[in-house]
N, C-alpha and C positions, 0 to 999 in steps of 0.2 A: 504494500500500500504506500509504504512510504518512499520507494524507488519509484511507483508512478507519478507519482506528486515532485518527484524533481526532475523527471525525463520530462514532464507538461513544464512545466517553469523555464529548464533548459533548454525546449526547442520553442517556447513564445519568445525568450531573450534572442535566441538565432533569428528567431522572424522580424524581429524589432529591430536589430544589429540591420538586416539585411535590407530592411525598409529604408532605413534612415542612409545607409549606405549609399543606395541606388537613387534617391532623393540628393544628394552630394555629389552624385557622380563619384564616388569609391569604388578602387577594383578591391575585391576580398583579397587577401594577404594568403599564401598558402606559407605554412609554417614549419610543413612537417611533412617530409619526402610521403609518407603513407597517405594523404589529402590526394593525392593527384591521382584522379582517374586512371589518367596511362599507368601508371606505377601498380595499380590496383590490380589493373586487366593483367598487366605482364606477368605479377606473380600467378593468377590464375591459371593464365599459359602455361610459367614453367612449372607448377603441381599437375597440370593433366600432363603435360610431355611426362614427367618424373613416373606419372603412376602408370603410363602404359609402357614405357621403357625398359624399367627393370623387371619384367614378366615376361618368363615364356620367351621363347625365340630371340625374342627384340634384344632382352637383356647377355644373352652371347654373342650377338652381334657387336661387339665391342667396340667397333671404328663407327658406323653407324648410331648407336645409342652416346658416343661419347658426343659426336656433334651436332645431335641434334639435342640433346641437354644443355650442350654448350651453348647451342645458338637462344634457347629458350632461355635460359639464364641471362643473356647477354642482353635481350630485350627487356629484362628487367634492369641490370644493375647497370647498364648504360643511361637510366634514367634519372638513378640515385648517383650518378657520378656528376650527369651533370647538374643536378638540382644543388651539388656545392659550386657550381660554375661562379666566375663573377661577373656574369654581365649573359645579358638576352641572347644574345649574337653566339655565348660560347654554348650556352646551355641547349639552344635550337639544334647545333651540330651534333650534341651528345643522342638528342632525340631523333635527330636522321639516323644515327646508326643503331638503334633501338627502335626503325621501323625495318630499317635493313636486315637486323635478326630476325624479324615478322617474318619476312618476305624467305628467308633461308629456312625456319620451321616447317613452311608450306613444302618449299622444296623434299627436304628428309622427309616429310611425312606423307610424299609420293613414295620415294623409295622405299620407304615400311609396307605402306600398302600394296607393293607392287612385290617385296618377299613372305606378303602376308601377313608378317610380323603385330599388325592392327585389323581389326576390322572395318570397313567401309562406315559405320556408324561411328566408331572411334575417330577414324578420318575426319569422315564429315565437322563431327563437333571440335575437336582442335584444331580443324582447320577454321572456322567460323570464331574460334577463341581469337587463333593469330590476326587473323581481318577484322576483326573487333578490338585489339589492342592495337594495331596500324592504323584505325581509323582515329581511337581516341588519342595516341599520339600524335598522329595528321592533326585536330581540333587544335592540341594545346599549342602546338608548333603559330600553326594562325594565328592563335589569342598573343602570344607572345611575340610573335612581329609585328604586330597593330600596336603594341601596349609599349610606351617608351623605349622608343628603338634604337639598340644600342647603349642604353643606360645602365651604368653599374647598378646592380641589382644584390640586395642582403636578404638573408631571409628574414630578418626582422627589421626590414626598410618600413614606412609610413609612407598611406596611400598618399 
């Protein structure tokens, strides 16, 4: 009872923060690598690659399962590298190459499906993870070349 009464409290104060915000024209602050959508997605990616990798077939395929781990991983922590960037310009380039690991998921996870290693519905939904983590990386890439271009950027900067 009493964790509902401060989840309602805590998300009227988000609604009112965010009113007043966009009444000012404030961009919300993200603060904390795990906020950012793309960052979200990519760990999702790399637990589905992770859980169908190490099973069965896939997991003896040793050159195989190593890189496309790799590359699923890399679409994350290429995010979280550059989220300590110091400036727009450096941290968009961090995020090109954490769509570029998207794009190389897709690829391995032909050649799984193509040793059988996966099933076709396994495919399908991590494929649809990596193009959903490419797209919301694509989004923030935009939001962030519109948004003070070229400006040293902190993560505790004021809007």
């Amino acid at each position: 009872m009493v964790l509902r009464s401060l989840f309602f409290v805590d998300e009227k104060r988000k609604r009112q923060v965010r009113r007043l915000n966009k009444e000012r024209n404030y961009h919300m602050t993200i603060t904390r690598l795990e906020e950012i959508e793309g960052w979200q997605a990519a760990r999702q990616l790399t637990n589905a690659v992770y859980a169908v990798a190490l099973v069965g077939a896939f997991a003896k395929d040793f050159g195989l399962r190593y890189q496309i781990t790799r590359a699923a991983g890399s679409a994350m922590h290429n995010i979280a590298e550059g989220f300590d960037a110091g400036s727009n310009p450096e941290f968009i380039k961090f995020l090109r190459y954490s769509q570029r690991s998207c794009t190389e998921v897709k690829s391995r996870l032909c050649a799984a499906l193509d040793q059988n290693y996966i099933t076709t519905k396994q495919f399908e939904d991590i494929y649809e993870q990596a193009s959903k983590t490419h797209g919301k990386v694509g989004g923030f890439i935009k939001y962030l070349s519109q948004s003070r271009r070229g400006q040293r950027r902190t993560k505790n900067q004021e809007p």
